[in-house]
C-alpha positions in Angstrom: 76.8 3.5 -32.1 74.1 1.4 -33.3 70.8 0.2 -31.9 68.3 -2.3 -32.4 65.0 -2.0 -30.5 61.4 -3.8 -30.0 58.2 -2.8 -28.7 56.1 -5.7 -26.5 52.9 -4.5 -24.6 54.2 -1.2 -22.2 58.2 -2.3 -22.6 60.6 -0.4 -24.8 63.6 -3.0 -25.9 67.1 -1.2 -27.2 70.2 -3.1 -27.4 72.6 -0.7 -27.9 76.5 -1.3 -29.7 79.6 0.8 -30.4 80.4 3.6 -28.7 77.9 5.7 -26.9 78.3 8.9 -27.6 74.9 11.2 -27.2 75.5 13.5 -30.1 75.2 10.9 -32.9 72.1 9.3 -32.2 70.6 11.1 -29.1 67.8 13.5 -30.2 67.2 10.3 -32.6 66.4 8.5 -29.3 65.2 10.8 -27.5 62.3 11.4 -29.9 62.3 7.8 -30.1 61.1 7.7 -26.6 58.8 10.8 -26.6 56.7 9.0 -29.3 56.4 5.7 -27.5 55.7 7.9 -24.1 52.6 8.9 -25.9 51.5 5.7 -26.9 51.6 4.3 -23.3 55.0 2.5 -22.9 56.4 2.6 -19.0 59.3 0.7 -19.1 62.4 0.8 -21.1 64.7 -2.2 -20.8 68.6 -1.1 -22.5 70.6 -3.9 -23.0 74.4 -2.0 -22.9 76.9 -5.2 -22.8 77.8 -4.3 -26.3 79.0 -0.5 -25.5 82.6 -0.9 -25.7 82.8 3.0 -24.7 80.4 5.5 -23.2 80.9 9.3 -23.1 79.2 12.6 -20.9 76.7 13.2 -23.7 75.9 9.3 -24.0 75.6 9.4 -19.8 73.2 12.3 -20.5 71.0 11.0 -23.4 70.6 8.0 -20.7 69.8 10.6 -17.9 67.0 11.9 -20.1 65.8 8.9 -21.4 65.7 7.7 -17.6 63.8 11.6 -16.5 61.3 11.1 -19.3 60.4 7.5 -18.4 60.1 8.2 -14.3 58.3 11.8 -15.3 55.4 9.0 -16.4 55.3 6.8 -13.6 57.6 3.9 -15.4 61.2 3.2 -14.9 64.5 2.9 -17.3 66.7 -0.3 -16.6 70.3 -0.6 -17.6 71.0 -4.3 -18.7 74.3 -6.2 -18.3 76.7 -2.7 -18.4 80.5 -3.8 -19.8 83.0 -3.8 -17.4 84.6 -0.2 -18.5 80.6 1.1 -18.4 79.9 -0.5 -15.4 83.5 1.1 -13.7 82.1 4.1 -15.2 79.1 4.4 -13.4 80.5 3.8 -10.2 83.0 6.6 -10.5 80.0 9.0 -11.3 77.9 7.0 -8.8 75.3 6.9 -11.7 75.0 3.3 -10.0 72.7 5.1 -7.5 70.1 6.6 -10.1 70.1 3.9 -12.7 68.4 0.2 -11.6 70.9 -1.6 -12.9 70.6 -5.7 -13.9 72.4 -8.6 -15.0 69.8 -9.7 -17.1 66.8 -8.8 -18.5 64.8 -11.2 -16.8 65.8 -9.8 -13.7 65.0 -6.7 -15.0 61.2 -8.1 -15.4 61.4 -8.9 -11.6 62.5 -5.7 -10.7 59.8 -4.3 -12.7 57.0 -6.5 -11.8 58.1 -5.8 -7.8 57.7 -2.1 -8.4 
């Protein structure tokens, strides 16, 4: 898997691509997000429509990502899931846990009606 990501104002961008798969590039995230915890980001927008494939360590580097985020009073959003992602998270009922968009400005409405 690869990723891209942006910082702008208290959001945390990542477009992730590939398979999603938590070993390769998880504590690499996860660290990712501790440091921009610290530096007052809340919201973490994850644009998934590029994950072709998602496994249980993938489902739990977004769990943790997801904890860490609602531990500080923000929120994660999952944006535009693939079809096999999206099936995915309805079979684990994930779909209950995660706010889960279409795009990322509904995302921003979400966020801005929290």
């Amino acid at each position: 898997m690869t990723y891209q990501q942006s910082v702008e104002g208290d959001i945390l961008r990542l477009e992730f691509s590939g398979d999603l798969i938590g070993e390769n590039n998880g504590p690499e995230l996860v660290e990712l997000v501790n440091d921009l915890l610290a530096k007052g980001v809340k919201y973490c927008y994850v644009n998934i429509s590029d994950v072709r494939y998602i496994n249980s360590s993938g489902i739990g580097v977004l769990i943790t990502i997801l904890t860490k985020f609602r531990n500080k009073g923000g929120e994660l959003f999952l944006i535009n899931p693939s079809e096999h992602v999206s099936k995915l998270l309805i079979i684990t009922k994930l779909q209950a846990i995660f706010n889960i968009t279409n795009s990322e400005q509904e995302a921003r409405e979400k966020h801005a009606n929290q």
